[in-house]
C-alpha positions in Angstrom: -18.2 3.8 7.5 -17.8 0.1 8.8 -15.4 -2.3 7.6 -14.4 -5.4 8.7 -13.3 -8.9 7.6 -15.7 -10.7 9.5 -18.4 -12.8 7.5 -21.7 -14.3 8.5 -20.3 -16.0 11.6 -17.6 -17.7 9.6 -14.8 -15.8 11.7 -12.4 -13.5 10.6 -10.6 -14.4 7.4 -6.9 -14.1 6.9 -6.0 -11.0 4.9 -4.1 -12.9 1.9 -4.1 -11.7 -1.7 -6.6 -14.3 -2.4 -8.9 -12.4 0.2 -8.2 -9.1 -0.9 -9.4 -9.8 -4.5 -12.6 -11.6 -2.8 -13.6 -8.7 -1.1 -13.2 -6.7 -4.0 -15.6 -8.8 -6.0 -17.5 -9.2 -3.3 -18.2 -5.3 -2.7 -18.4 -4.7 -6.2 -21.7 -7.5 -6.6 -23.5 -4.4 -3.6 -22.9 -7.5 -0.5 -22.8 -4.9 2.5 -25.3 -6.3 4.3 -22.5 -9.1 5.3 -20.4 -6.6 7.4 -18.1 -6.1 4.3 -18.4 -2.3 4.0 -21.4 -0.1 4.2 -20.6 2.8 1.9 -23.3 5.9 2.2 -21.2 8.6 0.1 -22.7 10.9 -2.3 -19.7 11.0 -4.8 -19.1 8.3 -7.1 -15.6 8.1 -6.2 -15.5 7.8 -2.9 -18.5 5.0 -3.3 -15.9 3.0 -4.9 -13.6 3.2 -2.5 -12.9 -0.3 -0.3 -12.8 0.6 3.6 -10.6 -2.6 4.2 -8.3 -1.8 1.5 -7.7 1.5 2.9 -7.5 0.7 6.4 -4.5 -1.9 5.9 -3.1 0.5 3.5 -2.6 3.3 6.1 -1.3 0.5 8.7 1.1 -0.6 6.3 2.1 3.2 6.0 2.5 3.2 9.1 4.7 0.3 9.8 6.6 2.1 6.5 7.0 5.5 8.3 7.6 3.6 12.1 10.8 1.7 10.2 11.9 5.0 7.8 11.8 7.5 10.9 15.6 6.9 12.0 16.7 8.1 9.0 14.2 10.9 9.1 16.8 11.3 11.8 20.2 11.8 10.6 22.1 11.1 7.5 21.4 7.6 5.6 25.1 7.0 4.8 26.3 7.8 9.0 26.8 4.0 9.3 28.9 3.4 6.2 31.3 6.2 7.5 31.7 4.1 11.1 29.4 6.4 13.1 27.3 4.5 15.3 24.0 5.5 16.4 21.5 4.1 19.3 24.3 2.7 21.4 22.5 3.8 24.5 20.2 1.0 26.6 16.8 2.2 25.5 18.4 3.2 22.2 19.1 -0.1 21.5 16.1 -1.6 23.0 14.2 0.3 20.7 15.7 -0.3 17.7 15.6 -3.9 18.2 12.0 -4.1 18.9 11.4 -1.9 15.5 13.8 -4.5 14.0 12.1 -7.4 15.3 8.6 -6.1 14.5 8.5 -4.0 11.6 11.5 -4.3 9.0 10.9 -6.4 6.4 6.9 -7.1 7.0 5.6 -3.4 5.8 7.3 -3.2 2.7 5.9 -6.3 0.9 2.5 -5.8 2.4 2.1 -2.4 0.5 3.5 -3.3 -2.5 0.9 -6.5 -2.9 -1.7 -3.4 -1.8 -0.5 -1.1 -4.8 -0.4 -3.9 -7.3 -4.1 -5.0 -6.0 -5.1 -1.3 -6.2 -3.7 -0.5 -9.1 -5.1 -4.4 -10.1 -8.8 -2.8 -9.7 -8.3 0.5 -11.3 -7.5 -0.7 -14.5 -10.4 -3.6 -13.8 -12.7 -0.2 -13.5 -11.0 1.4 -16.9 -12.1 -1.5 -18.7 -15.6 -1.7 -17.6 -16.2 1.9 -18.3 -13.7 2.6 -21.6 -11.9 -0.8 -22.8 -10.4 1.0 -25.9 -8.6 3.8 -23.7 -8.3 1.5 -20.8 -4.6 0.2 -21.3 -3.5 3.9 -22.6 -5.0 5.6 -20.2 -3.4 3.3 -17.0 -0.4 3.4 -18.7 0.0 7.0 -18.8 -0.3 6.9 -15.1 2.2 4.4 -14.4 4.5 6.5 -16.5 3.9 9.7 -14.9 4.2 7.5 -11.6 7.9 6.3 -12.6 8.9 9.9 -13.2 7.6 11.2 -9.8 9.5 8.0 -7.8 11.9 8.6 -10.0 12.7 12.4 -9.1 11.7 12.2 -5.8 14.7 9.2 -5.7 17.2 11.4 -7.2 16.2 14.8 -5.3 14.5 14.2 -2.0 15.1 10.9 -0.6 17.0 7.4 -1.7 14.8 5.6 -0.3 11.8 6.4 -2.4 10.8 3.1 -4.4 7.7 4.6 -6.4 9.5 4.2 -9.5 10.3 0.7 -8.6 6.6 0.0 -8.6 5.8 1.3 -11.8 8.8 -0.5 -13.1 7.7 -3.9 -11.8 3.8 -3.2 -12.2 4.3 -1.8 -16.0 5.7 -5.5 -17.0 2.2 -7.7 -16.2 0.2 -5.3 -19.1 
């Protein structure tokens, strides 16, 4: 599979939500032969599926995991209790490069990706079942809030899947 945001000689366009949703109508009207995606799959739902979409989805996990990793680490409440970690040169070094590079930028970029995502999913309901559509897409934010929700309270504080379905759950 191919994907890239390049167009007709045009350059490469700047991945904003406006761009996102025009690549998505632009792959659903069957425009691969502009460089957008060139999808060859046998099964209807991986045909579907938006190479770019994915691709800056798993960076943005990655930028999500690169920032989460120090508390992978240790305890998250260390630093309330006056414990200091990464006092060390290349400690500290590294922490401020992740600082400088990642916090803040991965978080935002994959929660405009799950509200695009999610955006097209319920796009596809309608088109293939508009009386079950809203139902259906609501079921799955709710059984998305109770999975953030528990995985929140049991496994890890962090987890913000229930915020999603919280915030997402509003705009239907």
């Amino acid at each position: 599979m191919k994907a890239s945001l390049k167009r007709g000689g045009c350059g490469t366009r700047k991945l904003t939500s406006c761009a996102i949703v025009q690549i998505y109508e632009e792959f659903r009207k069957g425009r691969s032969e502009e460089g957008l995606c060139e999808c060859t799959h046998s099964s209807d739902s991986n045909a579907e599926r938006i190479p770019t979409l994915d691709a800056v989805r798993g960076f943005a996990l990655l930028g999500i995991f690169i920032m989460n990793m120090q508390s992978f680490s240790g305890s998250l409440f260390a630093r309330y209790g006056g414990v200091t970690r990464n006092t060390a040169g290349w400690d500290f070094a590294a922490e401020t490069v992740r600082n400088v590079l990642f916090a803040g930028k991965f978080n935002s970029m994959l929660s405009m990706l799950f509200a695009v995502g999610f955006t097209i999913q319920l796009t596809r309901f309608l088109e293939r079942e508009p009386q079950r559509a809203t139902t259906l897409h609501l079921r799955r934010i709710f059984w998305l809030f109770i999975f953030g929700a528990l995985h929140a309270c049991v496994l890890w504080v962090g987890d913000v899947l229930h915020i999603y379905a919280i915030s997402y759950s509003r705009y239907i």
